[in-house]
PyMOL CGO cylinders between C-alpha atoms (Angstrom):
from pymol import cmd
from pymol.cgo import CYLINDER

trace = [
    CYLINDER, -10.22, 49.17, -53.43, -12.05, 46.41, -54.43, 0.3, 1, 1, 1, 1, 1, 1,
    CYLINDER, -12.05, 46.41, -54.43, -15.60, 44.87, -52.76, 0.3, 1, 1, 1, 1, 1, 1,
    CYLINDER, -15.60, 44.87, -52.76, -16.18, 41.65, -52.60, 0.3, 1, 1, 1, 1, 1, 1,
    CYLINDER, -16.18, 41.65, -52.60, -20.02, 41.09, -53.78, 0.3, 1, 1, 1, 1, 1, 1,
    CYLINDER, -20.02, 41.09, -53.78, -21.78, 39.79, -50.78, 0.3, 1, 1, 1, 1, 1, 1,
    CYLINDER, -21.78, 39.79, -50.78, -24.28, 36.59, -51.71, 0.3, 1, 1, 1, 1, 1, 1,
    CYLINDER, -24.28, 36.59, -51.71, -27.83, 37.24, -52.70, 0.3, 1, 1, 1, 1, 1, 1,
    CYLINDER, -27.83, 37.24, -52.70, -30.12, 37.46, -49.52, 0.3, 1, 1, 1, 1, 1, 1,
    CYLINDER, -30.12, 37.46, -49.52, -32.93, 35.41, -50.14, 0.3, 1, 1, 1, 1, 1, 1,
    CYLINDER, -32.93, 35.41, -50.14, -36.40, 36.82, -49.55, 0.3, 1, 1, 1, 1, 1, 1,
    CYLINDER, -36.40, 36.82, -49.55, -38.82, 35.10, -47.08, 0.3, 1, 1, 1, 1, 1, 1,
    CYLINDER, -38.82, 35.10, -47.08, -40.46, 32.86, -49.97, 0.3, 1, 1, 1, 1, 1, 1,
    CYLINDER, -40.46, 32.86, -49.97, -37.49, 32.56, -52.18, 0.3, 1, 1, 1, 1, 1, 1,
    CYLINDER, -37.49, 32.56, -52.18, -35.17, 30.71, -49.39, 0.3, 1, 1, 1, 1, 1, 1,
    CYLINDER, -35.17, 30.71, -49.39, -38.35, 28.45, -48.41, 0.3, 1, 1, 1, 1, 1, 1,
    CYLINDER, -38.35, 28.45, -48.41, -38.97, 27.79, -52.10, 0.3, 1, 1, 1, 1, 1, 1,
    CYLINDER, -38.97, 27.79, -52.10, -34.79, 27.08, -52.76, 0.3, 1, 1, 1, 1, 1, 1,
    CYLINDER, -34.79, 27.08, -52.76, -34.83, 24.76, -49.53, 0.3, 1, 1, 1, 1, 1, 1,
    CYLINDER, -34.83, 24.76, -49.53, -37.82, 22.86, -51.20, 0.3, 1, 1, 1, 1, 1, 1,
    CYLINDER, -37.82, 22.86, -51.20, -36.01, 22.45, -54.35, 0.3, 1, 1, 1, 1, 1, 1,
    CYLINDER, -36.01, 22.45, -54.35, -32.29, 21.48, -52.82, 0.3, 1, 1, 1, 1, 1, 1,
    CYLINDER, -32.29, 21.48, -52.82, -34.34, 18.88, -50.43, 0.3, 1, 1, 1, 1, 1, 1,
    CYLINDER, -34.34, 18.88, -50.43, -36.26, 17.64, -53.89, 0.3, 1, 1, 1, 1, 1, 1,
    CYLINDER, -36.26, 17.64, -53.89, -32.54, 16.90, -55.63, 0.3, 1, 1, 1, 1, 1, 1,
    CYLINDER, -32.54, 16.90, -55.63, -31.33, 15.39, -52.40, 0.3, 1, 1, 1, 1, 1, 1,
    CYLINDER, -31.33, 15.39, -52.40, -34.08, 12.83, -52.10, 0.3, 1, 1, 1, 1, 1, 1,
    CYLINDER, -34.08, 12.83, -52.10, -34.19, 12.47, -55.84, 0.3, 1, 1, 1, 1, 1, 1,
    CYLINDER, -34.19, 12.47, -55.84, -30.28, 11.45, -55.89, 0.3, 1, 1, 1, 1, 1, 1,
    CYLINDER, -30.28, 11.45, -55.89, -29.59, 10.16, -52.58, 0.3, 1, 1, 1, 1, 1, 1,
    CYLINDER, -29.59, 10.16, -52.58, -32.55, 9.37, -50.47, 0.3, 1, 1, 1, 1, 1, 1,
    CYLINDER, -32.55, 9.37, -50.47, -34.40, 10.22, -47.61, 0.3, 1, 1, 1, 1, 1, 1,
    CYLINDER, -34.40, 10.22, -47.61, -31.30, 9.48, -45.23, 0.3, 1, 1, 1, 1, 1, 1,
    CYLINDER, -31.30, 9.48, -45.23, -29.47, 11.82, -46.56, 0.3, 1, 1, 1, 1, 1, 1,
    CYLINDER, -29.47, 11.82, -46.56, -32.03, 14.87, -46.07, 0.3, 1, 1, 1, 1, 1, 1,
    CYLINDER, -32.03, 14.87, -46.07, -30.87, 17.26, -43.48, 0.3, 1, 1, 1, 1, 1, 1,
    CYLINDER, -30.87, 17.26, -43.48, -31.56, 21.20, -42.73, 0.3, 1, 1, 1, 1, 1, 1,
    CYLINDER, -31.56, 21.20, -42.73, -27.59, 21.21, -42.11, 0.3, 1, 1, 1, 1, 1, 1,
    CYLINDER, -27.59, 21.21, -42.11, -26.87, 20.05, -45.10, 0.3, 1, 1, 1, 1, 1, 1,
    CYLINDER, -26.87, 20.05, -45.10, -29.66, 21.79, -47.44, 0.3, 1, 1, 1, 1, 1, 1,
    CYLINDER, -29.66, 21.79, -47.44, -28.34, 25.25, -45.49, 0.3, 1, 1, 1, 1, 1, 1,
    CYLINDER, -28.34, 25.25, -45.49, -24.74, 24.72, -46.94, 0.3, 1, 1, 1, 1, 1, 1,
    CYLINDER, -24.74, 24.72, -46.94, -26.10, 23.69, -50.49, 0.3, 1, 1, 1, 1, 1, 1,
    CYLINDER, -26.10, 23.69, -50.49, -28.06, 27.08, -50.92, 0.3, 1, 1, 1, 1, 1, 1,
    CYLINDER, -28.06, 27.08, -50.92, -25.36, 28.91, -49.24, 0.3, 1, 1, 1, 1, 1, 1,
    CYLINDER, -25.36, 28.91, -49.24, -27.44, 30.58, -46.16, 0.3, 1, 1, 1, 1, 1, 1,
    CYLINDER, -27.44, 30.58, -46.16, -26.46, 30.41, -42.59, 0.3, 1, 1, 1, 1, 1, 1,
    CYLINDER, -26.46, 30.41, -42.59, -26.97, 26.93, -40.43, 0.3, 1, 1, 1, 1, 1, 1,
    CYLINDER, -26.97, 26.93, -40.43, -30.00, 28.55, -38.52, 0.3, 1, 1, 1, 1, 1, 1,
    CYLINDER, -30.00, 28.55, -38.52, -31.85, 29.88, -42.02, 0.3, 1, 1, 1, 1, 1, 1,
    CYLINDER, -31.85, 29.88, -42.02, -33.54, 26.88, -42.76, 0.3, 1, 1, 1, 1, 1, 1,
    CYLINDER, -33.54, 26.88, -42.76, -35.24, 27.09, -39.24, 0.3, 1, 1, 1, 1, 1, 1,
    CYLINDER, -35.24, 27.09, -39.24, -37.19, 29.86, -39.99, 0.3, 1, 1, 1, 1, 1, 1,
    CYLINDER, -37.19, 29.86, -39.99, -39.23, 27.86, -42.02, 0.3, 1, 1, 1, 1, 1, 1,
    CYLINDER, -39.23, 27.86, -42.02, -38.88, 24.14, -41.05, 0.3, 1, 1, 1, 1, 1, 1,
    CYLINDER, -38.88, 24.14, -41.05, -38.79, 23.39, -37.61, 0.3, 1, 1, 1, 1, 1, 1,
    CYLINDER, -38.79, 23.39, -37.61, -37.01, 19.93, -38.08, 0.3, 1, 1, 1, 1, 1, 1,
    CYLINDER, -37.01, 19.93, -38.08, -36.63, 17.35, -40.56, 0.3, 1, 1, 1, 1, 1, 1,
    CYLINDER, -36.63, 17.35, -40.56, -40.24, 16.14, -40.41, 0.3, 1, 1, 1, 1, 1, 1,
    CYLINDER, -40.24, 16.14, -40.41, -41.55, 19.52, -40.99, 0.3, 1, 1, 1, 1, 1, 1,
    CYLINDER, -41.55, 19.52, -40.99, -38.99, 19.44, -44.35, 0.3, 1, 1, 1, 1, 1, 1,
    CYLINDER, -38.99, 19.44, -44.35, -40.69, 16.11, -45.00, 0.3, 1, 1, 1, 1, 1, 1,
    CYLINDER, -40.69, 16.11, -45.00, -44.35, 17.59, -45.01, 0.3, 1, 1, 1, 1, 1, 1,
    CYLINDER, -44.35, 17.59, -45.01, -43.51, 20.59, -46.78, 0.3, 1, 1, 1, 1, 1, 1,
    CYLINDER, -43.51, 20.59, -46.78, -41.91, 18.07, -49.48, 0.3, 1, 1, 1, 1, 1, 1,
    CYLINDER, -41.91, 18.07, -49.48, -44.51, 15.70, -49.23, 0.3, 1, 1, 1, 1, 1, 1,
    CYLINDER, -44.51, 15.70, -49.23, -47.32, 18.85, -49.58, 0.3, 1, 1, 1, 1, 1, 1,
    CYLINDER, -47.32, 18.85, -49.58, -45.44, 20.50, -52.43, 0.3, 1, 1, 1, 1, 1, 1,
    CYLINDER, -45.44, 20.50, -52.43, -46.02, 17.25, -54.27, 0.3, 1, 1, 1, 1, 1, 1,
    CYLINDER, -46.02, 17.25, -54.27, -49.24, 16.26, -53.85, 0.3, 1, 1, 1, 1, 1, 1,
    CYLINDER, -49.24, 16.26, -53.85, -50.56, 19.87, -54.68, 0.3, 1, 1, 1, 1, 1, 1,
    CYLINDER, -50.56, 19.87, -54.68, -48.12, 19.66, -57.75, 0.3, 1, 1, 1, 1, 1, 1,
    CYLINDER, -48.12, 19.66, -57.75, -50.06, 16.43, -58.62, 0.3, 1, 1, 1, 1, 1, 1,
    CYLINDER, -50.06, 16.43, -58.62, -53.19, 17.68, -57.84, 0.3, 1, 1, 1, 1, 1, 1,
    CYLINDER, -53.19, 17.68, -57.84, -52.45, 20.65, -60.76, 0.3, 1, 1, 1, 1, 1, 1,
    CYLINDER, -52.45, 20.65, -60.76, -51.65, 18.13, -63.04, 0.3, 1, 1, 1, 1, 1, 1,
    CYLINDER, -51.65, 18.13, -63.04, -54.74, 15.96, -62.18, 0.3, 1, 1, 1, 1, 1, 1,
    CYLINDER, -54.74, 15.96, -62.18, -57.12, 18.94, -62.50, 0.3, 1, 1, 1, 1, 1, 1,
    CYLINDER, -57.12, 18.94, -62.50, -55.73, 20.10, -66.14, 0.3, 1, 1, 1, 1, 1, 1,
    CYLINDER, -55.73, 20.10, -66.14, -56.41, 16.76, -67.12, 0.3, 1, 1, 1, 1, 1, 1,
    CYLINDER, -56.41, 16.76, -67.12, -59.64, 16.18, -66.26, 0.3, 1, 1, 1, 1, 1, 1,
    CYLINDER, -59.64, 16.18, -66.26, -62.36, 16.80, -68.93, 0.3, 1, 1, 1, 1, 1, 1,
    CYLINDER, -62.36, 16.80, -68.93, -65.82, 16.73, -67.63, 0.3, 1, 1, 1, 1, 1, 1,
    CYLINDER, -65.82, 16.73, -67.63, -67.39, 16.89, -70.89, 0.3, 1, 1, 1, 1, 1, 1,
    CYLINDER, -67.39, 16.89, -70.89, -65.94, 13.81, -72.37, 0.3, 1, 1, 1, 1, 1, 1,
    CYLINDER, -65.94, 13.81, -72.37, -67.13, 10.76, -72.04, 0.3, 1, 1, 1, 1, 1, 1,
    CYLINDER, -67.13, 10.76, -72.04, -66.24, 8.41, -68.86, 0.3, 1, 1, 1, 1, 1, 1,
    CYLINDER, -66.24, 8.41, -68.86, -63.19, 6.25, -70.22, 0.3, 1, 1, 1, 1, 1, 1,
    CYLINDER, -63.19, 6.25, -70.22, -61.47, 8.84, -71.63, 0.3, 1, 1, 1, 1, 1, 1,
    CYLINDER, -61.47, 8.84, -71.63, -61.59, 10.74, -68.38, 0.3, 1, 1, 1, 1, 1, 1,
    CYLINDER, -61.59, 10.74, -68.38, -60.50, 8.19, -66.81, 0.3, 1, 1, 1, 1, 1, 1,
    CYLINDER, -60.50, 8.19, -66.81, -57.66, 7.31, -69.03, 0.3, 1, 1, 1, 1, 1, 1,
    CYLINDER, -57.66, 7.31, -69.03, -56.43, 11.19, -69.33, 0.3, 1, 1, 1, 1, 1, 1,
    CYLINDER, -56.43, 11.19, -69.33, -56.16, 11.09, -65.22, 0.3, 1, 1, 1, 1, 1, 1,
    CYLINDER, -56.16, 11.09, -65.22, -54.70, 7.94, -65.27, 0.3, 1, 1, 1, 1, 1, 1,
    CYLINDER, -54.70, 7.94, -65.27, -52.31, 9.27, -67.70, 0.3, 1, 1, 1, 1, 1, 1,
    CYLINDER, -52.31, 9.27, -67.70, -51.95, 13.00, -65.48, 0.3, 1, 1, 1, 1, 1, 1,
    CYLINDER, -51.95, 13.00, -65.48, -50.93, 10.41, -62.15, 0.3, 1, 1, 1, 1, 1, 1,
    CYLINDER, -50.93, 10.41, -62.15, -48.59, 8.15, -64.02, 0.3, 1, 1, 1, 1, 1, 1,
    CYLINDER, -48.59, 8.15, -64.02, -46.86, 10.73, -65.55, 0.3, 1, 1, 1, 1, 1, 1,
    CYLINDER, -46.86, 10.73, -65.55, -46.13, 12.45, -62.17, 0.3, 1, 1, 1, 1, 1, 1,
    CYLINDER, -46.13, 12.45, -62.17, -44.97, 9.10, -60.70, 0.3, 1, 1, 1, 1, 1, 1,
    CYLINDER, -44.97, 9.10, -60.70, -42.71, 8.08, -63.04, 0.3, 1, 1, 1, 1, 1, 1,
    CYLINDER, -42.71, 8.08, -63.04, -41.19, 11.73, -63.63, 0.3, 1, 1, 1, 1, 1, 1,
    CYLINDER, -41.19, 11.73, -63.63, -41.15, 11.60, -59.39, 0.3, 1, 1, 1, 1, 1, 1,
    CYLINDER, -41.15, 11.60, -59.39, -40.96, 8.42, -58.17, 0.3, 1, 1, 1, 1, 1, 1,
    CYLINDER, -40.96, 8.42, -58.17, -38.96, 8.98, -54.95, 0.3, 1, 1, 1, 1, 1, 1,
    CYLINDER, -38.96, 8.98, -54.95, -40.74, 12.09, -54.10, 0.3, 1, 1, 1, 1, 1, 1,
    CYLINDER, -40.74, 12.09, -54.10, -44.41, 10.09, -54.62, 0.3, 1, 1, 1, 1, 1, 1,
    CYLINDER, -44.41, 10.09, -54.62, -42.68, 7.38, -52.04, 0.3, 1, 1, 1, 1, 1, 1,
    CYLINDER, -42.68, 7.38, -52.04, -42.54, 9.96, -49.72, 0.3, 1, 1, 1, 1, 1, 1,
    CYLINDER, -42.54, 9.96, -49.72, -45.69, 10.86, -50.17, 0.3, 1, 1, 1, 1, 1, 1,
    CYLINDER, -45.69, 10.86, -50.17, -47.58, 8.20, -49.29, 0.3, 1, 1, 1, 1, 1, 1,
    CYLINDER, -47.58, 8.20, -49.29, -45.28, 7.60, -46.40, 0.3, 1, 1, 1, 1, 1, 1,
    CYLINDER, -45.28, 7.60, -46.40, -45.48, 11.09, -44.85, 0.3, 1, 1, 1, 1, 1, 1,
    CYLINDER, -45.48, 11.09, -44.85, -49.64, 10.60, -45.66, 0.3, 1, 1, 1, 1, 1, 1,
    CYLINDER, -49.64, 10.60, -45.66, -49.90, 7.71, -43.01, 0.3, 1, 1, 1, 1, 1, 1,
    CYLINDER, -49.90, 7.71, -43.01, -47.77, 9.57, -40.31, 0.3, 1, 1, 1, 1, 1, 1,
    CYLINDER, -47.77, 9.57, -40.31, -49.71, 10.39, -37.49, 0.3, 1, 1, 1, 1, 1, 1,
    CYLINDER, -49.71, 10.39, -37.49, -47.94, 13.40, -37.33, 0.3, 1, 1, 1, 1, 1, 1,
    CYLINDER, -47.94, 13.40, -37.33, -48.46, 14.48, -40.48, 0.3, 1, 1, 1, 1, 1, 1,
    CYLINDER, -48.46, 14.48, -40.48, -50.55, 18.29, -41.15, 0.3, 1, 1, 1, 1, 1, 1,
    CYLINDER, -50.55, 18.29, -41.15, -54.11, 18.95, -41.41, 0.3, 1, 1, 1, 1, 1, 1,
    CYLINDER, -54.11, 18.95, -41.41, -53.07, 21.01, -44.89, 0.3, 1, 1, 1, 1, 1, 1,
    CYLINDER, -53.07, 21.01, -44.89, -51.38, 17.59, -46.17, 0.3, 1, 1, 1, 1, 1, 1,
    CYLINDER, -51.38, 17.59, -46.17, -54.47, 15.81, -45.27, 0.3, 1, 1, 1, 1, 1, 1,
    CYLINDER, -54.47, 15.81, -45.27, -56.46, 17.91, -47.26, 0.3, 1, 1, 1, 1, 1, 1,
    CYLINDER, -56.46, 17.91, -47.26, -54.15, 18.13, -49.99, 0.3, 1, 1, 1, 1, 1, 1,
    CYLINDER, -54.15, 18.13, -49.99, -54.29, 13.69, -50.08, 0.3, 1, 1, 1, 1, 1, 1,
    CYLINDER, -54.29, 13.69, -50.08, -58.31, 14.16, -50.08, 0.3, 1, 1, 1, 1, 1, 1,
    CYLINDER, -58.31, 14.16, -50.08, -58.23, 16.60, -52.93, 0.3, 1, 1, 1, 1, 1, 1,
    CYLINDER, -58.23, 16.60, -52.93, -56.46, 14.02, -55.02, 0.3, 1, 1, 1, 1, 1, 1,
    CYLINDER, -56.46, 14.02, -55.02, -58.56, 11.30, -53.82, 0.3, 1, 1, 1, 1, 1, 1,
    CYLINDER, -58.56, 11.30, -53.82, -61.49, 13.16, -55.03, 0.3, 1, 1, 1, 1, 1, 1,
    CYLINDER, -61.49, 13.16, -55.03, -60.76, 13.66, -58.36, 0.3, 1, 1, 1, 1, 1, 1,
    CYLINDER, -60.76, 13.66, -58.36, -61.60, 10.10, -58.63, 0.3, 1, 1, 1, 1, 1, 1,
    CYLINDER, -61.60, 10.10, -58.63, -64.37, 9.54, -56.75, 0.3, 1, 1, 1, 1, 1, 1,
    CYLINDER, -64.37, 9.54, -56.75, -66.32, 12.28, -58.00, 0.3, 1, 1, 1, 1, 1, 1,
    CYLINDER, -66.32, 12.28, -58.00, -65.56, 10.82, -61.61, 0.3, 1, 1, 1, 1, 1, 1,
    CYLINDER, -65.56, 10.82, -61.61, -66.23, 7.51, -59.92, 0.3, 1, 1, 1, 1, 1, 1,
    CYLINDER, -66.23, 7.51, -59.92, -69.52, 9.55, -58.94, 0.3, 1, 1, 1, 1, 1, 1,
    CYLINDER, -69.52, 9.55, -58.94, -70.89, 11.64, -62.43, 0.3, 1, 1, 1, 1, 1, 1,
    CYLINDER, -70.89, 11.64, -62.43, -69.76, 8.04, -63.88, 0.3, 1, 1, 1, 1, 1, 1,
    CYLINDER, -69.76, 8.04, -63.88, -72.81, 6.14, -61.93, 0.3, 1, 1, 1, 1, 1, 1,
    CYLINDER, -72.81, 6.14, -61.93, -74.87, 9.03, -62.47, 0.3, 1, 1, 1, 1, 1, 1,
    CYLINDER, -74.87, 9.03, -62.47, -74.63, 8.62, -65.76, 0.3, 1, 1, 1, 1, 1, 1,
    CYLINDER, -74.63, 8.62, -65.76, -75.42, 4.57, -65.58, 0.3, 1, 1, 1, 1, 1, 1,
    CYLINDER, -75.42, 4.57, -65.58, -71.94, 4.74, -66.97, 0.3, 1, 1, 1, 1, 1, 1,
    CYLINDER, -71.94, 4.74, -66.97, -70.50, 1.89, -64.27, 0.3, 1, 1, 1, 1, 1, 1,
    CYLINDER, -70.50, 1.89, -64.27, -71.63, -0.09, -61.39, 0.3, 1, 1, 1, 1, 1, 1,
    CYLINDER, -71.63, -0.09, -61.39, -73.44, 1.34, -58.26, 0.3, 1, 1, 1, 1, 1, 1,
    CYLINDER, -73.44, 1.34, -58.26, -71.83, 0.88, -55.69, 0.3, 1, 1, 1, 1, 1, 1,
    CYLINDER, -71.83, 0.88, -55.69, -70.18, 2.91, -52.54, 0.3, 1, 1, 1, 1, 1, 1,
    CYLINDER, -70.18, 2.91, -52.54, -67.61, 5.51, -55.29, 0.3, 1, 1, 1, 1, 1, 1,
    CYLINDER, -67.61, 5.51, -55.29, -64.52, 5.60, -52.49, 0.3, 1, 1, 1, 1, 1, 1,
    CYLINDER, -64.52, 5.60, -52.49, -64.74, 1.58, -52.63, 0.3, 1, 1, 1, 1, 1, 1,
    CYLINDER, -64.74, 1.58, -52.63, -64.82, 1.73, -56.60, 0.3, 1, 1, 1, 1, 1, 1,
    CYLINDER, -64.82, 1.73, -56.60, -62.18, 4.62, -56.66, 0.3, 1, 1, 1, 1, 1, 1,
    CYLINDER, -62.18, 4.62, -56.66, -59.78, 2.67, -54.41, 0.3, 1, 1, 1, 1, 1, 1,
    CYLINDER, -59.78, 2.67, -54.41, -59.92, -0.39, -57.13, 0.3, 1, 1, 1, 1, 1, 1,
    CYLINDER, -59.92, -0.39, -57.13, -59.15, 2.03, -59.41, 0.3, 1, 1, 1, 1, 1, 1,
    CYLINDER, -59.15, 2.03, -59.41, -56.78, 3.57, -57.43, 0.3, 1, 1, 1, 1, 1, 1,
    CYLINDER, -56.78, 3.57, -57.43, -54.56, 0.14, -56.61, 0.3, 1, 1, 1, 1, 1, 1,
    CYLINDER, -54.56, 0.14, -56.61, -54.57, -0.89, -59.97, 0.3, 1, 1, 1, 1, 1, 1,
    CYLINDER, -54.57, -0.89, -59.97, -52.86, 3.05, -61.24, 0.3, 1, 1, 1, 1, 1, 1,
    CYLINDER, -52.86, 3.05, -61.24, -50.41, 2.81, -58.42, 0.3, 1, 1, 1, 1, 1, 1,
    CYLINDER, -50.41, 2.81, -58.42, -49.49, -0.84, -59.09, 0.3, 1, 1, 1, 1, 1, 1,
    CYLINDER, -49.49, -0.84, -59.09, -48.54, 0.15, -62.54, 0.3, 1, 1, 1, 1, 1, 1,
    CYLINDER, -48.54, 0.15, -62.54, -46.45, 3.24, -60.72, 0.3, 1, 1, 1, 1, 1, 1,
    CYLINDER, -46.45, 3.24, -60.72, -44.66, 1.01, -58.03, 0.3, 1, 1, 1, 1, 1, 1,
    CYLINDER, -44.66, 1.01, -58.03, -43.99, -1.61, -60.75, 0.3, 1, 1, 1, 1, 1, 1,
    CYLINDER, -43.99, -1.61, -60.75, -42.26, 1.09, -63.19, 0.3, 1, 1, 1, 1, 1, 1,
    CYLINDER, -42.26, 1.09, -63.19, -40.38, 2.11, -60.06, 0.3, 1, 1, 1, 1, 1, 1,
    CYLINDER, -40.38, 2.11, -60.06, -38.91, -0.94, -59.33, 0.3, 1, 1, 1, 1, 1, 1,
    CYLINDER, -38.91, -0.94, -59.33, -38.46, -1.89, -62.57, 0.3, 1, 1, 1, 1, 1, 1,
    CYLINDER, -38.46, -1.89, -62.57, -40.71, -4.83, -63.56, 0.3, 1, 1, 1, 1, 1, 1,
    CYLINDER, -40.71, -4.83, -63.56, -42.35, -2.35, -66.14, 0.3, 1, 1, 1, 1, 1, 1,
    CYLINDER, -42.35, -2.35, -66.14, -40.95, 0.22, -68.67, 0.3, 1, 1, 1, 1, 1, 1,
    CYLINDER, -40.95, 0.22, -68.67, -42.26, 3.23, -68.58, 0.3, 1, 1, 1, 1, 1, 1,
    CYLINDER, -42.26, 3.23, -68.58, -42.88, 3.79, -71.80, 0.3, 1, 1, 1, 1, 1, 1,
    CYLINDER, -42.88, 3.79, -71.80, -44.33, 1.18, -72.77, 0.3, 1, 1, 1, 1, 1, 1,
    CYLINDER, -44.33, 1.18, -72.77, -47.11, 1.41, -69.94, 0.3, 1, 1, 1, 1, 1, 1,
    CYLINDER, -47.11, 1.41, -69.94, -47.81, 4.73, -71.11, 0.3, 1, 1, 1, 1, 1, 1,
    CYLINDER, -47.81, 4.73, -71.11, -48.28, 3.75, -74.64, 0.3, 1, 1, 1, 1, 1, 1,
    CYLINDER, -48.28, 3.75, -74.64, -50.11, 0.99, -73.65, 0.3, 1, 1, 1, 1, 1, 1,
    CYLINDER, -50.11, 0.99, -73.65, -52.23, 2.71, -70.97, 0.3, 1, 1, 1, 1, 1, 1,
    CYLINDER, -52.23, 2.71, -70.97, -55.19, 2.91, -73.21, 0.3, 1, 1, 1, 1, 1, 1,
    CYLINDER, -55.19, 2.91, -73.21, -55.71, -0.72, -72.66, 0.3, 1, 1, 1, 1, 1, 1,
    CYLINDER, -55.71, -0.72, -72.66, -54.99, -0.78, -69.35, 0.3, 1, 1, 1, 1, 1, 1,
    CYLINDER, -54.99, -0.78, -69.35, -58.06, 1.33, -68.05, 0.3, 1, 1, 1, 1, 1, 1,
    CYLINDER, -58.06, 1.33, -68.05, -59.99, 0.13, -70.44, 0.3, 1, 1, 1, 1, 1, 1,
    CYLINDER, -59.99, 0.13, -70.44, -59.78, -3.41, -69.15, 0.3, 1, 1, 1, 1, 1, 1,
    CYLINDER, -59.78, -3.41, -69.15, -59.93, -2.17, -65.86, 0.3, 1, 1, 1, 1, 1, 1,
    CYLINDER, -59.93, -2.17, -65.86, -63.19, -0.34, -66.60, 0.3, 1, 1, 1, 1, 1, 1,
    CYLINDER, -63.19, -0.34, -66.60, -65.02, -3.41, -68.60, 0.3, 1, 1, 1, 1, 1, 1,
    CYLINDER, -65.02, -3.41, -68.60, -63.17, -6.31, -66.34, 0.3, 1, 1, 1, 1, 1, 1,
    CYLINDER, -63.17, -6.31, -66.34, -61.34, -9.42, -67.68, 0.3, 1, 1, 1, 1, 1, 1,
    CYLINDER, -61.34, -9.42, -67.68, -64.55, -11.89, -68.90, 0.3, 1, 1, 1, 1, 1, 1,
    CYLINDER, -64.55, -11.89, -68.90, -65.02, -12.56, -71.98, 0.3, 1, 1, 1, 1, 1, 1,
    CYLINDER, -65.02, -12.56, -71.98, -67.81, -11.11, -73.94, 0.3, 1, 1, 1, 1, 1, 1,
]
cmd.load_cgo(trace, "trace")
């Protein structure tokens, strides 16, 4: 008599954590549109209702996405920082942390900032967008300590900074810019942003 080896039950984190990952793919090669609880329940193989347990609907999916990247970002931010070193190079090893993690995710960091501006959006993804946010301006912040740059209100400062890095990302992702070649040439970038385009 033979058994038939029933499928792997998923433990509480590990289906939440496989969901995530399925929903990543989906957005990653087919859009938002195609994102559904339905869908991401046959993919990992659970019952219709599993996903429920953890997402009440498709804009608590969204969230969870959009939280799962910014505190993957945030990670990446953080090891890159070096408070010790001097001002541009922090700058340029951040700058360097956040355009990596937009051009490796560049339809999950879409969704980001979208889900960000939704009115709907959670109190933990709020916190989540200030904690990147601050990275900056409290480099933005030792940096005029130190007589380093301008004085000046940081957030306004770190939102220059901020528009020029995620120009660069929006441009790789729709293809005016390679990649690449912004990275390798990133160096420059920051450093004109930091001493501005007059001639000395």
């Amino acid at each position: 008599m033979t058994h038939m080896s029933a499928p792997r039950p998923y433990h509480h984190g590990d289906l939440r954590a496989a969901l995530l990952k399925s929903a990543e793919r989906t957005l990653r090669d087919k859009g938002v549109g195609a994102l559904s609880l339905r869908e991401l329940a046959r993919d990992v193989g659970v019952s219709h209702a599993a996903p429920g347990r953890h997402f009440k609907d498709k804009q608590a999916l969204l969230d969870a996405l959009a939280l799962d990247g910014y505190e993957r970002m945030n990670q990446a931010l953080t090891a890159a920082d070096r408070p010790d070193r001097p001002f541009e190079e922090r700058m340029t090893a951040l700058a360097r942390a956040y355009l990596g993690f937009a051009v490796e995710n560049p339809e999950l960091l879409e969704l980001m900032f979208a889900r960000k501006h939704d009115p709907d959006s959670s109190a933990q993804l709020a916190a989540a967008v200030d904690r990147s946010l601050n990275t900056f301006t409290r480099l933005v912040a030792d940096a005029q300590e130190q007589g380093e740059i301008v004085q000046g209100d940081p957030e306004r400062l770190t939102t220059v900074a901020a528009a020029s890095l995620h120009g660069l990302a929006a441009l790789i992702a729709g293809c005016a810019l390679d990649a690449e070649e912004t990275l390798a040439g990133l160096d420059t970038h920051v450093h004109l942003l930091l001493h501005g385009l007059r001639p000395r």
